[in-house]
Each structure stands twice: as C-alpha cells, then as structure tokens.
C-alpha positions in Angstrom: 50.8 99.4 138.6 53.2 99.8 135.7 56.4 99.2 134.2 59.6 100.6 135.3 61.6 101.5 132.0 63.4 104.8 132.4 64.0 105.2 128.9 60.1 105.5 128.0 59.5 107.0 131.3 62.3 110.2 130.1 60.3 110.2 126.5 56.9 109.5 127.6 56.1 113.2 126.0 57.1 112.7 123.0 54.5 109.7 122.5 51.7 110.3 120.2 49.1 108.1 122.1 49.2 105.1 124.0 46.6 103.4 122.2 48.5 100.6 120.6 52.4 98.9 120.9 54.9 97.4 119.0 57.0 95.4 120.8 59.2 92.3 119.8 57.6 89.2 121.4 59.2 87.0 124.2 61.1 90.0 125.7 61.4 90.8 129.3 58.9 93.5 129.0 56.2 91.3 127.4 57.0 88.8 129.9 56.7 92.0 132.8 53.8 93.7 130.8 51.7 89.9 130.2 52.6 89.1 134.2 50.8 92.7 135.7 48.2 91.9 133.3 47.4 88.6 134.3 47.6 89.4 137.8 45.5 92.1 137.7 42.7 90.0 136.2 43.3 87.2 138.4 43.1 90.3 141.4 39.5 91.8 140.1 38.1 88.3 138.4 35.2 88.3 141.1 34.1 91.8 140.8 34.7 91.6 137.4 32.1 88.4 136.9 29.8 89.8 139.8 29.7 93.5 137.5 30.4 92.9 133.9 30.9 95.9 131.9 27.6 98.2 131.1 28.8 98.8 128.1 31.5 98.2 124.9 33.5 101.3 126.0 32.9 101.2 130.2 34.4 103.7 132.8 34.9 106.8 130.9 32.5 109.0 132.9 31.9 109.2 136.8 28.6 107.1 135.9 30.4 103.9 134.6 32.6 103.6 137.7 29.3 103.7 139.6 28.3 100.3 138.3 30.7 98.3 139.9 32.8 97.0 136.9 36.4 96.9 138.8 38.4 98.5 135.7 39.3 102.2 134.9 39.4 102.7 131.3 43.4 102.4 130.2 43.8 99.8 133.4 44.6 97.1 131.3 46.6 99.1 128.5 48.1 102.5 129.2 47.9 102.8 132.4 50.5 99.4 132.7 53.3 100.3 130.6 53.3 104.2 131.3 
C-alpha cells in the first residue's frame, strides 16, 4: 500500500529518512495518505485489539511479528507514502 507520486518516487534517494513529513494540510495527498491510513486500521482493528503490541517499539525483529500484533514497523508511516 502506498502513494503513487512520481515526483517523490524519481527522488526517493535523495531522502534523508522517512521518519517524519511536512506537508501542507488539506491537500490531496493528506486526504490520499489520512484515507490508506484509516483503512488500514479499520482492515487490522480485530487483530490489532485481539494482539496489542508487546512492546513501545513492536515488529522490529522476527520475534515481534511472532506475537500476532498485525503491523510491520513503518506500516503506518513510511511504508505509505514511499
């Protein structure tokens, strides 16, 4: 799941890290980045209530995804807009 946006698809090496945005609000890509977030919660809201996260930073290692919790680490961030 993620955005289509050629230009930051044809510079995505030039990015430092993905760790944090700036983006004008009430654009068409907040709208398009908010919507895939919402609906992926809304997809993985049971397994994510049936297997909360072990821990504050979950699904790193092999060992995390074993518990069930239904998220990769960047799922919700990086992974989306790359």
């Amino acid at each position: 799941m993620g955005l289509e946006c050629g230009e930051v698809k044809s510079h995505w090496a030039k990015l430092i890290s993905n760790g944090a945005f700036t983006v004008r609000p009430q654009t068409p890509l907040t709208h398009a980045w908010m919507s895939m977030l919402n609906a992926n919660l809304d997809e993985k809201w049971e397994a994510l209530r049936a297997h909360p996260a072990p821990n504050q930073r979950c699904c790193i290692t092999p060992e995390d995804m074993a518990t069930g919790y239904p998220f990769k680490w960047a799922e919700l961030g990086g992974e989306v807009v790359r």
